[in-house]
N, C-alpha and C positions, 0 to 999 in steps of 0.2 A: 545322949542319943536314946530316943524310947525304944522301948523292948516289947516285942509282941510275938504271938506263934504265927508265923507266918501262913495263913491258908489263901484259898481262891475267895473266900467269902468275906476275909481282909481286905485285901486286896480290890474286888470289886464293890463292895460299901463300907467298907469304915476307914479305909487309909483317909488320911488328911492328904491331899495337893497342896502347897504352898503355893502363895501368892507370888513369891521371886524366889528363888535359888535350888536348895533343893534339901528333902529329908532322909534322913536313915537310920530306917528300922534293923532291927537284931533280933534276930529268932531265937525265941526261949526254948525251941526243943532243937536245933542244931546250933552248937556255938560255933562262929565266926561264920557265919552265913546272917545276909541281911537283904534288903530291900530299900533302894533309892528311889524317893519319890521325886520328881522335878516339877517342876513349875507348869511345863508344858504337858503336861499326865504323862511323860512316860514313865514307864516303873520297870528298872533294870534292877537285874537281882548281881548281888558282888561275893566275893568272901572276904576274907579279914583274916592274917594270919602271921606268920612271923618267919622267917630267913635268913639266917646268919647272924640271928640277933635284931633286923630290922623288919621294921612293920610295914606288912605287903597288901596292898588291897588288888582283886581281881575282878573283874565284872564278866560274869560269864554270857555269853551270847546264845540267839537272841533273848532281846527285852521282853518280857511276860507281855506288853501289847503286841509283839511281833510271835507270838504263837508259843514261848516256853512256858510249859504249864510249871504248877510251885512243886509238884513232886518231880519230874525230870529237873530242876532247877536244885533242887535239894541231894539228889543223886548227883549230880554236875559237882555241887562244894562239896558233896564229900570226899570224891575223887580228886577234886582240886587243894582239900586241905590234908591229902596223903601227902599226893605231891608235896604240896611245901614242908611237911614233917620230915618227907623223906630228903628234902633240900634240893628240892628243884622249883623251879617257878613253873605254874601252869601254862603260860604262853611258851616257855620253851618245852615243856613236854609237847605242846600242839603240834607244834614246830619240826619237832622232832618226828612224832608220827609221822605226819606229815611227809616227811622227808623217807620216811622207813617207806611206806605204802607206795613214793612215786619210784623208791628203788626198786621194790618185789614188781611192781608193772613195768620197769624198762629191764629185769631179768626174764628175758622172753624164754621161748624153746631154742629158739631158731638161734638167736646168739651164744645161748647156754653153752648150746653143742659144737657150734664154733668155735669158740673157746675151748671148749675139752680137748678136741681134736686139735687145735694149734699149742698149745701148752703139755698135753700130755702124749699126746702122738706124731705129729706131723715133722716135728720140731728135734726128735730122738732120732739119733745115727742108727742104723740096723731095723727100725722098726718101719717094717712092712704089712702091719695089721691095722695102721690107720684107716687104710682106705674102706674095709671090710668093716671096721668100726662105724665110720660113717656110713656107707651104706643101711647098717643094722640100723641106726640110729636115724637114719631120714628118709620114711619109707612116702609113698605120694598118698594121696588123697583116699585112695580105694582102701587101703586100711592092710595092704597087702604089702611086703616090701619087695624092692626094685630087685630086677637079677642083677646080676655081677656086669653085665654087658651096660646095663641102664645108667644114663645118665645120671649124677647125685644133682638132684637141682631142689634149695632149701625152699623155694617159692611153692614148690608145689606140696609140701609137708602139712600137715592135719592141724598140725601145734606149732605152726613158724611163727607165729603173733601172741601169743598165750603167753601171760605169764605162767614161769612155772611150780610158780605157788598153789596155782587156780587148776593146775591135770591132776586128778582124782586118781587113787589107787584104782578105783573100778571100770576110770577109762582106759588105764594103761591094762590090766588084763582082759577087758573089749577088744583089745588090739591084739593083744597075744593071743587070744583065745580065736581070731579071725585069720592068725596067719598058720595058727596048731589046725583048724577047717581045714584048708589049704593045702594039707600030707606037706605039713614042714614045721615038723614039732622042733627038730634039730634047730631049726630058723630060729623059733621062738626062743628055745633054751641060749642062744648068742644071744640074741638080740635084748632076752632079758639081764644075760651078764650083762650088757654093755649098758645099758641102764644103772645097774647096780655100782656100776664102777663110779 
């Protein structure tokens, strides 16, 4: 397999295209990073590496025709050949992200706090401070929370869809500092424990 430094200017005039099947290059300044020519011009970039003892080839996406420039392609293997150092395969780390990122957006507010209150409150003989928890914790839309008389209704909460990955330190004290306005500092101080909890 010939070996070459892999650039844009490779790439666009001197790679060879084969007639049928396909070629691959190895880049002399990343090892196990390479470029596969095919027949048909496309030119996907792969890694080469090793697993358990076995020899793993990866092709990272997309193909240099489909917009990967060679430096995001070279930043791609090298992250993909930790991975395999570190003994994972790169498709299952994707996979994995993947999987990570659709948990953190189905951990909403709205359910967050659902759960809190059913597992650490609702659920305990004697404890009568659920419901005031909840209240603290699910104020409406105005940014002000509900009295003791108001309905708890989670639809109408600021953060009921949000994951709550994505609420900022600086939104949550936007809030607190909206209901400290309000001559209910007292409010805020619960309402902050009950967060912290």
């Amino acid at each position: 397999m010939p070996k070459r430094k892999i650039t844009k200017t490779f790439l666009e005039r001197s790679i060879k295209i084969p007639a049928t099947g396909q070629v691959d290059y190895f880049d002399t300044a990343t090892t196990g990073f390479g470029v596969r020519a095919s027949y048909d011009g496309t030119k996907s970039f792969f890694v080469m590496g090793r697993l358990s003892g076995k020899k793993v080839r990866h092709t990272l996406s997309p193909s240099y025709n489909k917009g990967l420039s060679v430096d995001a392609a070279r930043t791609k293997a090298k992250a993909a050949l930790q991975q395999l150092a570190d003994g994972l395969h790169p498709r299952d780390a994707a996979e994995k992200q993947a999987a990570e990122a659709a948990k953190r957006r189905a951990d909403t507010y709205g359910k967050t706090v659902d759960e809190f209150i059913d597992k650490f409150h609702q659920g305990r003989k004697k404890n009568r401070t659920w419901k005031e928890s909840k209240r603290l914790l699910l104020w409406p839309r105005g940014g002000k929370p509900p009295g003791r008389e108001t309905k708890i209704d989670i639809d109408d909460h600021l953060w009921k869809g949000r994951p709550v990955s994505e609420i900022t330190k600086g939104e949550i004290i936007a809030l607190l500092d909206a209901i400290v306005a309000d001559d209910k500092g007292y409010t805020a101080n619960r309402a902050y424990a009950a967060m912290n909890t």
